[in-house]
C-alpha positions as CSV (number, residue, x, y, z in Angstrom):
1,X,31.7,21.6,-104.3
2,X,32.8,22.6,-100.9
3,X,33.6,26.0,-99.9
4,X,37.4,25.6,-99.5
5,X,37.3,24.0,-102.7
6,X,35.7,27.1,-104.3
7,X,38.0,29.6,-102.3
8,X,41.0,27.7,-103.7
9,X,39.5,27.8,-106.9
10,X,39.2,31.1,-107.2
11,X,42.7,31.6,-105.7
12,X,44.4,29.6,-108.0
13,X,42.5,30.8,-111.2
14,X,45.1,31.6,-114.0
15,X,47.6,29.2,-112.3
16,X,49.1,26.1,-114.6
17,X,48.8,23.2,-111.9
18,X,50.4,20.2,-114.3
19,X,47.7,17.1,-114.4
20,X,48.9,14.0,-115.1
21,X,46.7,11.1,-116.4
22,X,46.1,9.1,-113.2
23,X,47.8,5.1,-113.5
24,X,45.9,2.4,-114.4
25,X,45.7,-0.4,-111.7
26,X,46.3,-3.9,-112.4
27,X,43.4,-6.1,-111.1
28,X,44.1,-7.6,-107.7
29,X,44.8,-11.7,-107.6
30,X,42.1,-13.9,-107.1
31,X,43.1,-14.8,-103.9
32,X,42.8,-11.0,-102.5
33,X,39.5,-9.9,-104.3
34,X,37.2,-12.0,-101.6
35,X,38.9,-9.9,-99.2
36,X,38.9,-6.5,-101.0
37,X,34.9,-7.0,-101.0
38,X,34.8,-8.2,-97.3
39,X,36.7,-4.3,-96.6
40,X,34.6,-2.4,-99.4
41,X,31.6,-1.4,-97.1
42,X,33.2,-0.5,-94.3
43,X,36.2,1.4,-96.7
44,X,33.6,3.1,-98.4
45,X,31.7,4.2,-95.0
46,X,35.1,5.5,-93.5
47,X,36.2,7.6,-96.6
48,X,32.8,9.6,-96.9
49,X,32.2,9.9,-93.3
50,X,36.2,11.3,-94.0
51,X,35.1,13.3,-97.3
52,X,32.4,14.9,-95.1
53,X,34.1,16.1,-91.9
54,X,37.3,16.9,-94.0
55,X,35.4,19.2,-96.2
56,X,33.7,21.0,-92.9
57,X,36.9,21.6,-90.9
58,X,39.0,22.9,-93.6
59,X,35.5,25.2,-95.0
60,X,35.0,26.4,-91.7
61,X,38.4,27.6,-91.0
62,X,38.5,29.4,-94.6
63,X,35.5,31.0,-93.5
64,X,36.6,31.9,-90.1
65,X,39.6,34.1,-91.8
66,X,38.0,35.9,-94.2
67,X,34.7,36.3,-92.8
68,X,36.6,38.2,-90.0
69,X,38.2,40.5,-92.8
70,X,34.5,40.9,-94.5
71,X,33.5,41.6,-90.7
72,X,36.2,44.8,-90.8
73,X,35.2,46.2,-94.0
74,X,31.3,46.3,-93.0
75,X,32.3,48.6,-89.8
76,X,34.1,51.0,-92.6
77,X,31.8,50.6,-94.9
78,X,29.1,53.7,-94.0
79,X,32.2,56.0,-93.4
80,X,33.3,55.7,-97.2
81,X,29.6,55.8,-99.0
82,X,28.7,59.0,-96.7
83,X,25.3,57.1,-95.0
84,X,26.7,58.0,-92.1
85,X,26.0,62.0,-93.1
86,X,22.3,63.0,-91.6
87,X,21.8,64.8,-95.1
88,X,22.6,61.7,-97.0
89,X,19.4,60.4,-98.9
90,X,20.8,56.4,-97.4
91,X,21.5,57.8,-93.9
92,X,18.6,55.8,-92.3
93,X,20.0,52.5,-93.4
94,X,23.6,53.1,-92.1
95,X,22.7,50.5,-89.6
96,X,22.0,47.7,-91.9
97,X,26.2,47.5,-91.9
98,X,26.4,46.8,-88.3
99,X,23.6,45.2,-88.3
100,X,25.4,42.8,-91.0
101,X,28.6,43.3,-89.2
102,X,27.0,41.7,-86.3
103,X,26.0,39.0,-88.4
104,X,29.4,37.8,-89.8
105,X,30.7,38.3,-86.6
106,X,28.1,35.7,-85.1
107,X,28.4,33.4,-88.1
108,X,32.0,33.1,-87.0
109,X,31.3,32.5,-83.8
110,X,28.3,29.8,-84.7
111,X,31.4,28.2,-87.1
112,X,33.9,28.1,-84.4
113,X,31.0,26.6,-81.6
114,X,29.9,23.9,-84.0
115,X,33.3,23.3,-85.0
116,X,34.4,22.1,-81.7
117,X,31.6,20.8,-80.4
118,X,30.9,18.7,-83.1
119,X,34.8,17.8,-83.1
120,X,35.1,18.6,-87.0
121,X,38.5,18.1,-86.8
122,X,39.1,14.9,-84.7
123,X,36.3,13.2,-86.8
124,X,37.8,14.2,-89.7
125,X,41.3,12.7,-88.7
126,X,40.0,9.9,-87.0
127,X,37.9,8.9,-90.3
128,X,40.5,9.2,-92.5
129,X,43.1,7.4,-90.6
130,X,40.1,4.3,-90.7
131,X,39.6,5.0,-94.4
132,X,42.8,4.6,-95.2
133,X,44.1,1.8,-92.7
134,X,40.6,-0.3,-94.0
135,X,41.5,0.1,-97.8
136,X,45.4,-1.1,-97.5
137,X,44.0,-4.3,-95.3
138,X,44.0,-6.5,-98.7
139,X,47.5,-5.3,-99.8
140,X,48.9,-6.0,-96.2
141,X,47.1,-9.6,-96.0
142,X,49.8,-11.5,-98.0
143,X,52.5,-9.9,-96.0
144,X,50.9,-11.9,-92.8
145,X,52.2,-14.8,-91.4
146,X,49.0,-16.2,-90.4
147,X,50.9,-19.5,-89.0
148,X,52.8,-16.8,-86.0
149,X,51.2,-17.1,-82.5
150,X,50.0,-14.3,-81.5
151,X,47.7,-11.9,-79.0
152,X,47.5,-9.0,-81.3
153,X,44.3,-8.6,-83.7
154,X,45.3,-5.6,-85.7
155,X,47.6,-6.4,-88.7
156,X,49.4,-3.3,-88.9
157,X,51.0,-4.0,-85.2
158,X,51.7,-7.0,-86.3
159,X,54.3,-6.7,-89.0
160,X,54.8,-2.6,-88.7
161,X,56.1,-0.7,-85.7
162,X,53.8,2.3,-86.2
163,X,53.2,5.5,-83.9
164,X,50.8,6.1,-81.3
165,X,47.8,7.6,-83.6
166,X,47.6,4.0,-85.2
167,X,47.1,2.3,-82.0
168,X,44.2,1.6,-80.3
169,X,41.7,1.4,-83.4
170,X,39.3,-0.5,-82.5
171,X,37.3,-0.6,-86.4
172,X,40.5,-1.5,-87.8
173,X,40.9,-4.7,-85.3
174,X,37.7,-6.0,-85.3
175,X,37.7,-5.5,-89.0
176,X,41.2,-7.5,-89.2
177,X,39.3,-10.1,-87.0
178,X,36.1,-10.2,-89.1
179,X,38.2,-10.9,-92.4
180,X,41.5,-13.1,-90.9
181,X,39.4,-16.3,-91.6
182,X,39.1,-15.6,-94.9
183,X,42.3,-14.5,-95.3
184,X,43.5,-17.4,-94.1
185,X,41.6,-19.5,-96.2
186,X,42.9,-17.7,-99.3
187,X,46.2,-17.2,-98.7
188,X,47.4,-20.2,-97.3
189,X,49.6,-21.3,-100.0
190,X,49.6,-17.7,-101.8
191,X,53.5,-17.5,-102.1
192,X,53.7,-20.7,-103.5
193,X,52.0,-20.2,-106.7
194,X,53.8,-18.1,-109.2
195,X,50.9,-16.8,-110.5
196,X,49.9,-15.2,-107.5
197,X,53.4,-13.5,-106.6
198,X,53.3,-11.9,-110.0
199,X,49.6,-10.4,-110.3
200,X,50.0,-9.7,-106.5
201,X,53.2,-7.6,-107.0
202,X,52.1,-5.8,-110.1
203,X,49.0,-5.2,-108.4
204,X,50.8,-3.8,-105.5
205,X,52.9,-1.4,-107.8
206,X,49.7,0.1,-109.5
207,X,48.2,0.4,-105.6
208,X,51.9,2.5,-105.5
209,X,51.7,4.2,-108.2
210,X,48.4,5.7,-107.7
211,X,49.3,7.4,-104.3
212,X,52.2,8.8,-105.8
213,X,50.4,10.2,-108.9
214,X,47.5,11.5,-105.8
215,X,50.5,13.0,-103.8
216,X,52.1,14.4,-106.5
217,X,48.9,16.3,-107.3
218,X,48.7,17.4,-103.9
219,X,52.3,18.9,-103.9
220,X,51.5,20.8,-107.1
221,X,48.3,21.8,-105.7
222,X,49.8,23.1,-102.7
223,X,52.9,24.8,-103.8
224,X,50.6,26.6,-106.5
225,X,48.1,27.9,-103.7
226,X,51.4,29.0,-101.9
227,X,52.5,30.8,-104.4
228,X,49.2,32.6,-105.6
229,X,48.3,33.6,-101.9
230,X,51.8,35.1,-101.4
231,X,51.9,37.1,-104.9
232,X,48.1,38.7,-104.2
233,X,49.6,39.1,-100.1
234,X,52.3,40.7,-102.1
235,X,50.4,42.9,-103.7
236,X,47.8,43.7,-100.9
237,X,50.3,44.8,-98.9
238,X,52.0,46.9,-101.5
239,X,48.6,49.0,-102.2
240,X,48.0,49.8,-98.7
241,X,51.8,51.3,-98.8
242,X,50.4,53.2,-101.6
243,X,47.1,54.0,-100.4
244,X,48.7,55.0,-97.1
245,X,51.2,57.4,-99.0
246,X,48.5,58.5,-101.3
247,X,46.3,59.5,-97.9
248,X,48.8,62.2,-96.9
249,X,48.0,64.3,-99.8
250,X,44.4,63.0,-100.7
251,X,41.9,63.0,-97.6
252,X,39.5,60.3,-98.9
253,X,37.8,57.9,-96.7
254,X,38.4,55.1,-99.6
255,X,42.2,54.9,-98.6
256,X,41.0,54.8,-95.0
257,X,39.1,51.5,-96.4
258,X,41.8,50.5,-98.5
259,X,44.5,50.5,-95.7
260,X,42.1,48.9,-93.3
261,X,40.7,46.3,-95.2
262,X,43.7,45.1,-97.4
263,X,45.9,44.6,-94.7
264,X,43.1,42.3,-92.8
265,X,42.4,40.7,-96.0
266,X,46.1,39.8,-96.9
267,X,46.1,38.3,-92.8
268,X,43.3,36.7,-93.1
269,X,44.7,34.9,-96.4
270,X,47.8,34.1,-94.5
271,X,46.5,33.0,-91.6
272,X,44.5,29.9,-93.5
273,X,47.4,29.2,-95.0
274,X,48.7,28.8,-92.3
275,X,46.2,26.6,-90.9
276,X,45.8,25.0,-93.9
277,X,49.8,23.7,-93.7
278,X,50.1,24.0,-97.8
279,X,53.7,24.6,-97.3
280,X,54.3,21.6,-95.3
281,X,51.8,19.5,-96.5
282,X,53.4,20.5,-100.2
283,X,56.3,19.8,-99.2
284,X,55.8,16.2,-97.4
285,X,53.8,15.5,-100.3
286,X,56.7,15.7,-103.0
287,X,59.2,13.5,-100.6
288,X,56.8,11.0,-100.4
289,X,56.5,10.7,-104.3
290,X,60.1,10.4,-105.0
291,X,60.1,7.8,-102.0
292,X,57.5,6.1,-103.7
293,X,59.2,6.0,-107.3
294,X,62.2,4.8,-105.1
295,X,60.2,1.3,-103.9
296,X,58.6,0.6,-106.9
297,X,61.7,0.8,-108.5
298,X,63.1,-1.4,-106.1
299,X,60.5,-4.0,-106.3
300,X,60.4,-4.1,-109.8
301,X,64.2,-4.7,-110.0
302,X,63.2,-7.9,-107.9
303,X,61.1,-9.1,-110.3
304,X,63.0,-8.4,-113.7
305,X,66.2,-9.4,-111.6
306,X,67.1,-12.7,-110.3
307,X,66.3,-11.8,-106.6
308,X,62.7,-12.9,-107.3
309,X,62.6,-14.6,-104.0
310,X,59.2,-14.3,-102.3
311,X,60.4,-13.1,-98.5
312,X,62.4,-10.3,-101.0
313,X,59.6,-8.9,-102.8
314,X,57.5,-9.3,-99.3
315,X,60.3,-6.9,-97.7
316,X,59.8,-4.7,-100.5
317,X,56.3,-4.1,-100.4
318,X,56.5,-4.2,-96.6
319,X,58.7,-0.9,-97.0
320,X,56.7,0.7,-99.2
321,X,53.4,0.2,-97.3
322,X,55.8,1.8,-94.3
323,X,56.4,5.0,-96.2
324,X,52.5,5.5,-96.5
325,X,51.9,5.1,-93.0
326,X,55.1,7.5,-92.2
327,X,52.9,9.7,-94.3
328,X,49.8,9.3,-92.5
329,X,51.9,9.8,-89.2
330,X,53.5,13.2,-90.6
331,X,50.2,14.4,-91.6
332,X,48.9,13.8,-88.5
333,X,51.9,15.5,-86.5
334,X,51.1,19.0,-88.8
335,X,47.2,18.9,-88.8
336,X,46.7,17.8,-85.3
337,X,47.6,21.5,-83.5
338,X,45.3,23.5,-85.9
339,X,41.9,23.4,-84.8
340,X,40.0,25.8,-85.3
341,X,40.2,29.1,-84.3
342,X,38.9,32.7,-84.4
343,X,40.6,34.9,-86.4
């Protein structure tokens, strides 16, 4: 597990985060699967190369926070156990705390060097918006009208209107061209077959239903780690109130550490919350899965309606597909400002 997986764990330890059973997908028509296996190698090479950077950007900014409150505490350290006394029986290994202050201090700084030279972020972002752009190619397909002249290869600027970020990807266009003849080939008369529009559109609303069930998760997720890290901030800050008032009558170089080190720790926690967006993140999370339940309902209406008309249902899906990628955009917006930095 990575290490801001394990930080969060421990963080949220205690906490009821409600798990729901994750939706079953329908299998996806006939006519789709041949392209489903043309995208799955390159899908599957985008979301690890995503899994990998992801879980290096957000670890290293975790550990740039509270190594620099660990960093704090060593330089007290010596004063509270006495090595610093010549008559203590330690005193000759006093310097092994700024020798390991030193340390953490240059592990942040080897973090925060590899970090942006390595671009941890951007190749984090950049794999993830290919992940995900490659794994909705087979649901777009049938939205295509493969008959329309046109210049442009990528199938997202074709039928959507996106923002900036999803311009100019290159592995999502020559992946749209490497697949388009097959695509063609399937879906030529796709619409026409009832068959189709019906295992098509259920399989579109299970496609739906699991990202709302994922973002759901990742509301509950975040607003939980919210809450936990402003509680024990809560609390941090409340001890060093007492430590400080304590200190006026007891002279003990433990409150000294206590109202040092709390009130770095309880920043530090902030400020990778901070970085981290939960709030936001949380937040745009739990929109996006009421929007969600608000298009499936509307294309399931069409079906069990009498609207069943195929350019209906194709509008439908269409709109759904554009609240994921209004998604994508906002995440995008909040994550691209926060690099890393030294705390």
């Amino acid at each position: 597990m990575a290490l801001h997986r394990n930080i969060q764990w421990l963080l949220l330890i205690g906490m009821h985060i409600e798990e729901l059973p994750a939706p079953v997908v329908p299998p996806a028509p006939a006519q789709v699967c041949a392209l489903i296996d043309a995208v799955a190698d390159s899908h599957r090479h985008f979301d690890e190369r995503a899994i990998h950077f992801g879980h290096r950007y957000r670890s290293g900014f975790w550990a740039i926070y509270l190594l620099s409150a660990i960093a704090g505490l060593f330089a007290f350290l010596p004063l509270a156990l006495a090595w610093d006394d010549p008559t203590h029986a330690l005193h000759s290994f006093a310097g092994l705390w700024a020798i390991g202050e030193v340390a953490v201090i240059g592990t942040v700084c080897v973090i925060y060097w590899q970090g942006h030279r390595r671009d941890w972020q951007g190749q984090w972002m950049r794999a993830r918006t290919t992940a995900e752009l490659s794994g909705y190619l087979p649901l777009v397909a049938p939205l295509l009208d493969f008959d329309a002249e046109t210049e442009e290869g990528n199938w997202y600027l074709r039928i959507f209107n996106p923002d900036q970020h999803l311009r100019g990807m290159e592995e999502i266009t020559a992946l749209c061209a490497r697949i388009e003849p097959i695509a063609r080939t399937r879906l030529a008369a796709a619409w026409a077959d009832t068959n189709f529009v019906g295992t098509y559109t259920a399989w579109s609303i299970g496609v739906l239903e699991q990202q709302r069930h994922y973002h759901r998760g990742i509301a509950a997720r975040h607003h939980a780690l919210h809450f936990r890290i402003h509680r024990i901030n809560t609390a941090l800050f409340g001890l060093t109130a007492i430590g400080a008032l304590l200190h006026r009558v007891i002279h003990s170089l433990w409150l000294s550490v206590i109202t040092s080190f709390f009130p770095a720790l309880g920043a530090s926690l902030h400020g990778a919350l901070a970085q981290s967006e939960a709030y936001r993140l949380g937040a745009s999370s739990e929109r996006l899965a009421a929007e969600l339940q608000g298009a499936i309902l509307r294309i399931r209406s069409l079906i069990e309606g009498a609207a069943t008309a195929p350019n209906a249902l194709k509008t439908a899906i269409q709109d759904a597909m554009g609240l994921l990628l209004d998604e994508h955009q906002d995440w995008h917006l909040l994550v691209l400002p926060h690099n890393l930095s030294l705390a």
